[in-house]
C-alpha positions in Angstrom: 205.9 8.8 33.5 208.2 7.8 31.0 207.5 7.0 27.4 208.0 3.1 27.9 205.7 3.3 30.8 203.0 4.4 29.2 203.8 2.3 26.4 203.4 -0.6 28.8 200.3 0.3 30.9 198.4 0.9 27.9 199.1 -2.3 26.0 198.1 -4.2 30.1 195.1 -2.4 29.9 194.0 -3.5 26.1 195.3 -7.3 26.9 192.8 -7.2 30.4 189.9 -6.7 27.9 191.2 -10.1 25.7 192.4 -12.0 29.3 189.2 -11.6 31.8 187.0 -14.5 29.8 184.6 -15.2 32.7 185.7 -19.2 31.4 184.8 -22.0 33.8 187.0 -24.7 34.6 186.7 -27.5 37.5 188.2 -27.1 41.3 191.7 -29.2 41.2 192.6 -28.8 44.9 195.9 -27.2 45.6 195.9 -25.8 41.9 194.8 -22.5 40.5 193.0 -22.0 37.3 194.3 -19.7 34.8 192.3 -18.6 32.0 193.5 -18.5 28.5 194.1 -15.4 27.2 196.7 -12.8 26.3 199.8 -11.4 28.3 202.6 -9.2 28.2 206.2 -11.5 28.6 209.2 -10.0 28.8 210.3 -6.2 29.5 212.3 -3.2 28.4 214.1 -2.6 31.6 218.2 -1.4 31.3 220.6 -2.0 32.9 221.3 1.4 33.7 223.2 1.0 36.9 225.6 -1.7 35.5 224.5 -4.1 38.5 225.1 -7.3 36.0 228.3 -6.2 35.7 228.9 -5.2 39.3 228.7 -8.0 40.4 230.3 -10.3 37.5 226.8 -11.8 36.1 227.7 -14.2 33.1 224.9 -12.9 30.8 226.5 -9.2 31.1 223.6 -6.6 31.6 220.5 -7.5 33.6 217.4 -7.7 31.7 218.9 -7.9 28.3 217.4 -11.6 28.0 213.9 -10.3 28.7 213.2 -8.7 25.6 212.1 -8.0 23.1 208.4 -7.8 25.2 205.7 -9.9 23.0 202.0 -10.2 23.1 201.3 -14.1 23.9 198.2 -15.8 23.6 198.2 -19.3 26.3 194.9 -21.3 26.2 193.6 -21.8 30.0 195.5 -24.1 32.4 196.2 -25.2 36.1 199.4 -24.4 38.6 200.2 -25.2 42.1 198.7 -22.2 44.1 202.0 -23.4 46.5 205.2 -24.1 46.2 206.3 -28.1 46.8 206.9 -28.4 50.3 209.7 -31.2 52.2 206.3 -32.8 53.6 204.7 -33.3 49.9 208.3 -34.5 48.6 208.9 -36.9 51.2 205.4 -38.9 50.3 207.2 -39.0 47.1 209.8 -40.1 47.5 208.7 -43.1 49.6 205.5 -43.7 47.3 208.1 -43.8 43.8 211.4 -45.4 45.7 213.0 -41.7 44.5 216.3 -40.4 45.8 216.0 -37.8 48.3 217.4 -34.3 47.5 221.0 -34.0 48.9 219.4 -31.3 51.1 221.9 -29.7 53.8 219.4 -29.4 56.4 217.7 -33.0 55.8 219.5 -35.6 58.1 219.2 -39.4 57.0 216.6 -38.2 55.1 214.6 -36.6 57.6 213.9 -32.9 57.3 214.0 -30.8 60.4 211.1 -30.7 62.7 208.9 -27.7 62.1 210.1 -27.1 58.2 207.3 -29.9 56.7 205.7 -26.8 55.3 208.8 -25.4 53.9 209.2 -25.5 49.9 211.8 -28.6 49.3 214.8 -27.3 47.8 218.1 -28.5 46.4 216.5 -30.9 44.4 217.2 -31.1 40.2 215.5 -30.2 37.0 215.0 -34.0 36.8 213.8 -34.0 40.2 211.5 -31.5 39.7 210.2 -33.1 36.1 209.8 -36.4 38.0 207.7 -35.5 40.7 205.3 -33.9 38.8 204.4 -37.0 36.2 204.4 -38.7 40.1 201.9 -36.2 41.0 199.6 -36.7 37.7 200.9 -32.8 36.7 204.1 -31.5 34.2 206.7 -28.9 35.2 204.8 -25.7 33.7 206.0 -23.5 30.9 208.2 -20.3 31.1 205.0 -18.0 29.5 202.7 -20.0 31.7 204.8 -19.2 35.0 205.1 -15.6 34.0 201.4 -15.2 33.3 200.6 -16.5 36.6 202.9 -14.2 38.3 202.2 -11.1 36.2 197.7 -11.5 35.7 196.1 -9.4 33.1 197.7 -6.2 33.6 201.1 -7.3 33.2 202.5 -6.6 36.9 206.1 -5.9 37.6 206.4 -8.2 39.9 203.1 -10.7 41.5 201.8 -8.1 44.0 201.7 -4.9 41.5 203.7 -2.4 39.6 206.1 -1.3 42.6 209.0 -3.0 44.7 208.3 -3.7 48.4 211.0 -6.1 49.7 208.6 -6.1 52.9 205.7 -7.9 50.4 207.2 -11.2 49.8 209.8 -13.7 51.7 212.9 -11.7 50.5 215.1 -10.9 53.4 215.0 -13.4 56.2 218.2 -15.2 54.4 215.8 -18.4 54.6 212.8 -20.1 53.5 209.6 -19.3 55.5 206.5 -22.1 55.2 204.7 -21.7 51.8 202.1 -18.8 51.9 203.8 -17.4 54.5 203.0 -13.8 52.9 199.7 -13.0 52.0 200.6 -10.1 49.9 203.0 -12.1 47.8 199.8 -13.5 45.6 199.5 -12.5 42.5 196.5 -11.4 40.7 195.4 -15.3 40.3 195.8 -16.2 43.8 199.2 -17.9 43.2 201.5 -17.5 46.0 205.3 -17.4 46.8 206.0 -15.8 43.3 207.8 -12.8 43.7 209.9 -14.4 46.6 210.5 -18.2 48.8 212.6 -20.1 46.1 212.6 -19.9 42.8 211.0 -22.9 40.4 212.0 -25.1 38.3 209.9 -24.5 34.1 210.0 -26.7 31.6 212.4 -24.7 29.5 215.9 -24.5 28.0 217.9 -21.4 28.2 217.4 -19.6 25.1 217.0 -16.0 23.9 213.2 -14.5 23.3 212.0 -15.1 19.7 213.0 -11.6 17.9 215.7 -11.6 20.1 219.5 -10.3 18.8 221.0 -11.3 22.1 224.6 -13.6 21.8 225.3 -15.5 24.9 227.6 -18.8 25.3 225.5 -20.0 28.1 222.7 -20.3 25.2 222.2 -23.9 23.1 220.1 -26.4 25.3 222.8 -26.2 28.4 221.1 -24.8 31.1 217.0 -25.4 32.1 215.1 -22.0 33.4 214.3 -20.9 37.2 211.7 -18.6 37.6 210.5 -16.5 41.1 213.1 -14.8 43.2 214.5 -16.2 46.5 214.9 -15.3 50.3 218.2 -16.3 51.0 219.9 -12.8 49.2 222.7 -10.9 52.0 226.0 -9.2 51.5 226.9 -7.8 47.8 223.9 -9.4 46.0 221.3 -7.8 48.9 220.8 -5.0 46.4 219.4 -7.5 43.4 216.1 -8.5 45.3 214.7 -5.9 43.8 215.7 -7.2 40.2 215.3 -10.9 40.8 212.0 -10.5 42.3 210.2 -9.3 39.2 208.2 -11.4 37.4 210.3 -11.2 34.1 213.7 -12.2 35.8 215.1 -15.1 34.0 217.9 -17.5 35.6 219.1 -20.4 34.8 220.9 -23.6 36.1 222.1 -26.8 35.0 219.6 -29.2 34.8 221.2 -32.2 36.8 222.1 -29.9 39.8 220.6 -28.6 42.6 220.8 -25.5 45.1 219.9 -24.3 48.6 217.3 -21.5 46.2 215.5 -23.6 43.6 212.3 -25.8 44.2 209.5 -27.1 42.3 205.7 -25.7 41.1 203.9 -27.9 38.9 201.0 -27.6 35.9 198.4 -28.7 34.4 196.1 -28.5 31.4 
């Protein structure tokens, strides 16, 4: 066990003490209670491998916008135990007179039969922001996604401390219905985490307070995804492993959409 490592599981262990409050809050159906608390954000993983580089990522090294790793206090809130589905985002869209998503698979704005319980993807940052003021709920925080995903004891990625591709929706080159995988849940009983789509936060691409990191893709440009995805094959198969953790950072521009990115919302 390296020195980091034990670094790290000792500081989990003291912030479960500070994070397991026994607090109360109401049932919000659909929604998961997190209590407030502190948590470790961020991590002290290199880049030994050169796989940003390998395969020509614009912020260099992996994991270098990650650190440094902080000590956070959040007070309690609420997230979507799910991700969005097309079902959910279709009573939306009729409900607000909103724009569908320029979704591939959605034909005159129908989605496919059978994928109703599919997370919606392809839709915006602004998509994503609008539904959830629709839906009474805000697009949550980058700290408040990663303490979902991570609990009390900091975990690597939502399920624990070690990879399992086989644990989460990261291999099928497609989405699967939400909860699909029972052991992708993290500690809070939030699902779809570690794999599914990733999610849009309510957060600009910037580096970590402390942080010395220079990028040009910093400065209010791009908004923040977090989770990892299923769609991976080819070259980038080997970065499920990287992408799934519950630190991974990436980042899009806010007025586009892809085939990988969907929508979780919060609440206080």
């Amino acid at each position: 066990m390296s020195y980091f490592t034990k670094k790290y599981l000792c500081i989990a262990a003291s912030l479960f003490l500070f994070s397991c409050t026994g607090e109360k809050a109401p049932h919000i159906e659909g929604m998961v209670y997190i209590p407030s608390g502190r948590f470790i954000m961020g991590s002290e993983d290199v880049d030994t491998e050169g796989l940003g580089k390998d395969v020509g990522s614009r912020g260099g090294a992996f994991y270098q916008n990650e650190r440094p790793v902080r000590n956070i206090f959040l007070p309690g809130f609420y997230i979507d135990k799910y991700e969005l589905t097309n079902e959910r985002y279709k009573i939306f869209t009729y409900a607000a007179g909103y724009p569908l998503p320029p979704s591939w698979d959605w034909e005159k704005g129908v989605y496919p039969d059978g994928r109703g319980n599919h997370p919606v993807n392809n839709v915006t940052w602004f998509d994503a922001l609008a539904y959830c003021k629709w839906a009474g709920k805000r697009l949550p925080t980058e700290e408040e996604w990663e303490k979902a995903a991570r609990g009390p004891l900091g975990n690597r990625y939502p399920w624990g401390m070690e990879y399992d591709e086989n644990k989460a929706n990261l291999t099928t080159g497609d989405t699967v219905p939400v909860g699909s995988y029972e052991t992708d849940k993290s500690f809070y009983g939030v699902y779809d985490m570690g794999g599914n789509l990733m999610e849009w936060v309510d957060a600009w691409y910037e580096p970590y307070p402390g942080s010395k990191m220079k990028n040009g893709d910093f400065g209010k440009k791009f908004r923040i995804l977090r989770g990892g995805v299923g769609n991976f094959s080819g070259h980038y198969y080997s970065l499920i492993r990287v992408f799934a953790r519950s630190s991974y950072r990436s980042f899009y521009w806010p007025d586009h959409g892809g085939n990988d990115g969907g929508i979780r919302c919060a609440r206080f």
